[in-house]
N, C-alpha and C positions, 0 to 999 in steps of 0.2 A: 668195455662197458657192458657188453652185450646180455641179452635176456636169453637164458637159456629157450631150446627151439619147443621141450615140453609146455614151460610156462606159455608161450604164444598160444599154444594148442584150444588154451583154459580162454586166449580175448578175442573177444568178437571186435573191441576197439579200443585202443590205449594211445594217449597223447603223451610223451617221455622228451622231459628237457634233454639236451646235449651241452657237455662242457667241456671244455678247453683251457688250456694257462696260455697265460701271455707272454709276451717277450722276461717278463720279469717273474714271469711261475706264477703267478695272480691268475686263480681258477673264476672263469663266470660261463654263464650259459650263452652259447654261441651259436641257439637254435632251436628245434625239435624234430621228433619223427612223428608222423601218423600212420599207425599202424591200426590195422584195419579185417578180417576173414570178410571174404568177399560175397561167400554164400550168408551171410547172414546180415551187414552191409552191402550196399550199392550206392554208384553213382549217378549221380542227376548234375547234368551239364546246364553251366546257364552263361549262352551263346550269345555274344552279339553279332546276330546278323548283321545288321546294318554296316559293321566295322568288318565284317568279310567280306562285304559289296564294295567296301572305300578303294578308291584307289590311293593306296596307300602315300606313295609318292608325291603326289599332287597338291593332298590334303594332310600333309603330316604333321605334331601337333607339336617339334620344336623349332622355333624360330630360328635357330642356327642354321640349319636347311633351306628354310627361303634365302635367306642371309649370302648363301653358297651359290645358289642360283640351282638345290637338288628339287625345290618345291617352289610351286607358282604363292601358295598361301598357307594361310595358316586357319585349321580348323580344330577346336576341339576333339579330342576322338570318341567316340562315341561308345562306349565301353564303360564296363562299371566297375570299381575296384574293390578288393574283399571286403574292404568298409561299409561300401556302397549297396554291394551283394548280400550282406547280412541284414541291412533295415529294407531292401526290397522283398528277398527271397530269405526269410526267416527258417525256425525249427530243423536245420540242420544241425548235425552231429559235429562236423567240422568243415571248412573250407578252405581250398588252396586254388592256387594258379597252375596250368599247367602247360606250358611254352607259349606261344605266342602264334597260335595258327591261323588267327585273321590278320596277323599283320606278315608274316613270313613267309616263305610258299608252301609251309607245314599245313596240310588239310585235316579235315576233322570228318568224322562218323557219327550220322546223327539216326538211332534210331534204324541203323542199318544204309541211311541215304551217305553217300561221297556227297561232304562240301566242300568246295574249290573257290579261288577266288576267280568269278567268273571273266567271260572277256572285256577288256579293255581297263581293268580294273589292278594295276600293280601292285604287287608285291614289294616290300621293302628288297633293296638290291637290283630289282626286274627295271633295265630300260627301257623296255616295251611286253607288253603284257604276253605270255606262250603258255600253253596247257602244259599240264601238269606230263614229264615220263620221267619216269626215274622209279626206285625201287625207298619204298618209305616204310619206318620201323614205326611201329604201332603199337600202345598199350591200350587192348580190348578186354570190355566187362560182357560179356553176351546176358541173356535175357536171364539162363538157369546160374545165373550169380559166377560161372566158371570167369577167370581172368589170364590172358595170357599177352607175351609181346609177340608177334607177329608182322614177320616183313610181308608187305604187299606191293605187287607191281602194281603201280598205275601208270596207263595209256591211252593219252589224249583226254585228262580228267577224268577217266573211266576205271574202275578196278578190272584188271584183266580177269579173263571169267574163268581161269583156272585156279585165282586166289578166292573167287566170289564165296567158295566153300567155308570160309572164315568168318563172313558176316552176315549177318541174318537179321530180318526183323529183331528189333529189340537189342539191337549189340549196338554200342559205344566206343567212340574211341577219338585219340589224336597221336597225332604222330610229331615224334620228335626225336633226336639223335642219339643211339647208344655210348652210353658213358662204361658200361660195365658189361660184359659178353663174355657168356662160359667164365666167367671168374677174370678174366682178363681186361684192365682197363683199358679204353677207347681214350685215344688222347682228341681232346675237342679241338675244334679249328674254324679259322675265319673264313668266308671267301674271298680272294683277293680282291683291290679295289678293283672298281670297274665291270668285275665279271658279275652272272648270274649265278646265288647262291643253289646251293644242290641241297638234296634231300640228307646228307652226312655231314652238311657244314651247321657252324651256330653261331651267332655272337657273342663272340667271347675272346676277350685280350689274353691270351695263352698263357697262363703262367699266374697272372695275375690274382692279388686278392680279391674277392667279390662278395656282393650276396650271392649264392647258388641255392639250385634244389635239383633234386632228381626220385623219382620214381622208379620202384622194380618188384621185383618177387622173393619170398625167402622159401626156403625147401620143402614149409609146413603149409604153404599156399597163401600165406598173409602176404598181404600187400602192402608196400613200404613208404609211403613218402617223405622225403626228408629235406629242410629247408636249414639253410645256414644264412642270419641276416646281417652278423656280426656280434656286438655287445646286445643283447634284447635291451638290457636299460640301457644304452646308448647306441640305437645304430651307426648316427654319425660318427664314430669314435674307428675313422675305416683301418687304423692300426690293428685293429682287431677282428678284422673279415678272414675270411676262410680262401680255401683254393681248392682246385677241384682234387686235389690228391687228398686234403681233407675230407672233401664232401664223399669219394671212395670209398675213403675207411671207415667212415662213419654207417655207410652201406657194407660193408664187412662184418662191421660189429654184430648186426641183425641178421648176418646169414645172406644175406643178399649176392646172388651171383649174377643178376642180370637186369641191369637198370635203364633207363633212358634219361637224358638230361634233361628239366622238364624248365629252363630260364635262369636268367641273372641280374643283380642289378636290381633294377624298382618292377620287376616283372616278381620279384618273390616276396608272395604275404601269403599269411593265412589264420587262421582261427581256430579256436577249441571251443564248444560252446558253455561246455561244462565248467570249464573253468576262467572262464571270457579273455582267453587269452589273445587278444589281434597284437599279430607281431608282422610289421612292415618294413621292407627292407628298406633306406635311406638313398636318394639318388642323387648319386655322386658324380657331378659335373663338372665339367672343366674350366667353365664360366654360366655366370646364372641363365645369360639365352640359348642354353644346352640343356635347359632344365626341359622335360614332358613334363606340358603342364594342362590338367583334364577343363580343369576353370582355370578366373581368377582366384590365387591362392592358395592353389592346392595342388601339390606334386606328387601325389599318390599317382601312380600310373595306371589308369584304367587298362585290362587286359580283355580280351577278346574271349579267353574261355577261362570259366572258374569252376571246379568240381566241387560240389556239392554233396559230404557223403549223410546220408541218411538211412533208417533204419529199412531193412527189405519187405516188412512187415507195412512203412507207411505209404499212402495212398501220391 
């Protein structure tokens, strides 16, 4: 499909559908990329605190989990979804999701600050709430527009001070699982029941079709994001969802040697603004009280971090 690495050289920002045949050869659009030069775009994160502080667990927002006896109730989540995001936090360029690090034990970089979810407050998977150790991959914007992925230790919710070299006032980031390393696919994986999910695992039924997206770099320094929701005119139509060996090549085609998985499922939306494109993945339940549901009526998944690309030039 791919754009020559010259032509990239010439966009500061380009929104480029993706297409696929079906079981029957019947070509539709099964997506988009956003594609982005990073020195001339930036990102503006729009965080729900509030939903980093929830104990997840407790307060989770499908009714099939109390049902289970995994949550005492049921609470809206407090989280805004691209929908949402766009009539709050207007005049972006475009906007997507990018994992799920207020609900997961994935942290976020705000501003140079480690957010964690703090004590007593679980994470989806955590039976009881523990600080963050483990080694977590991270896509970081620093202040002079530079963009890279970067593993960082953290210990005891603290970045250890021999990675602190990588963040600085002004840098951004989250962290979420590599799909694509040195040109070689990362195959995704669940935690098993029961245990505490790790900084290399994700949700995700292996193999299976889905919404996906994933984030990386291409050789010319453009940044890649790329979303698969299924049919755009018909998400629900899940005969037509992608898999992550799709979602791969699709980061192939752009040059991309080195991505992170950035969600799946009703965690992936996003928008063009130019061409008012909001395309939201359909959430695919196994009974309606499996639905995430933010209100009454509405199964749009509020997500805890949405990035916001805008020009570097605005205020």
């Amino acid at each position: 499909m791919g754009y020559e690495s010259q032509e990239l050289n010439l966009l500061n920002y380009n929104f480029i559908p993706l297409e696929k045949r079906d079981t029957d050869g019947v070509l539709y659009t099964i997506g988009h990329a956003i594609i982005w030069n990073p020195y001339s775009i930036r990102m503006d994160f729009i965080i729900s605190h509030e939903a980093l502080r929830r104990d997840t667990v407790s307060t989770t927002i499908a009714p099939y989990y109390v049902r289970m006896g995994l949550a005492e109730r049921v609470e809206p989540y407090p989280a805004l979804s691209v929908r949402e995001a766009i009539a709050k936090f207007p005049d972006g360029l475009a906007y997507f999701n990018a994992g799920e690090s207020g609900m997961l034990l994935n942290p976020l970089i705000e501003d140079g600050m480690l957010l964690t979810k703090p004590q007593n407050a679980r994470a989806v998977w955590q039976k009881e709430w523990e600080p963050l150790n483990d080694t977590f991959s991270f896509f970081l914007q620093h202040i002079d527009g530079c963009v890279e992925l970067q593993s960082l230790r953290i210990v005891n919710n603290q970045i250890h001070p021999d990675d602190l070299r990588h963040v600085r006032q002004g840098t951004y980031g989250f962290s979420v699982p590599y799909i694509l390393k040195n040109g070689k696919q990362i195959r995704l994986k669940n935690p098993l029941a029961g245990e505490t999910s790790k900084a290399n695992e994700t949700w995700y039924t292996l193999g299976a079709p889905a919404a996906l997206c994933a984030i990386g770099l291409t050789p010319t320094g453009h940044a890649v994001w790329v979303g698969l929701i299924g049919d755009v005119a018909n998400p629900a139509d899940w005969g037509r969802n992608g898999t992550e060996d799709d979602l791969v090549q699709y980061l192939r085609d752009f040059g991309v040697t080195d991505a992170l998985f950035a969600g799946a499922s009703g965690d992936v939306q996003y928008y063009d603004a130019k061409s008012k494109t909001l395309a939201v993945a359909a959430e695919r339940a196994k009974s309606e009280d499996k639905r995430w549901v933010l209100r009454e009526g509405q199964t749009e998944r509020g997500v805890s971090l949405i990035v916001k690309l805008v020009n570097s030039q605005s205020k």
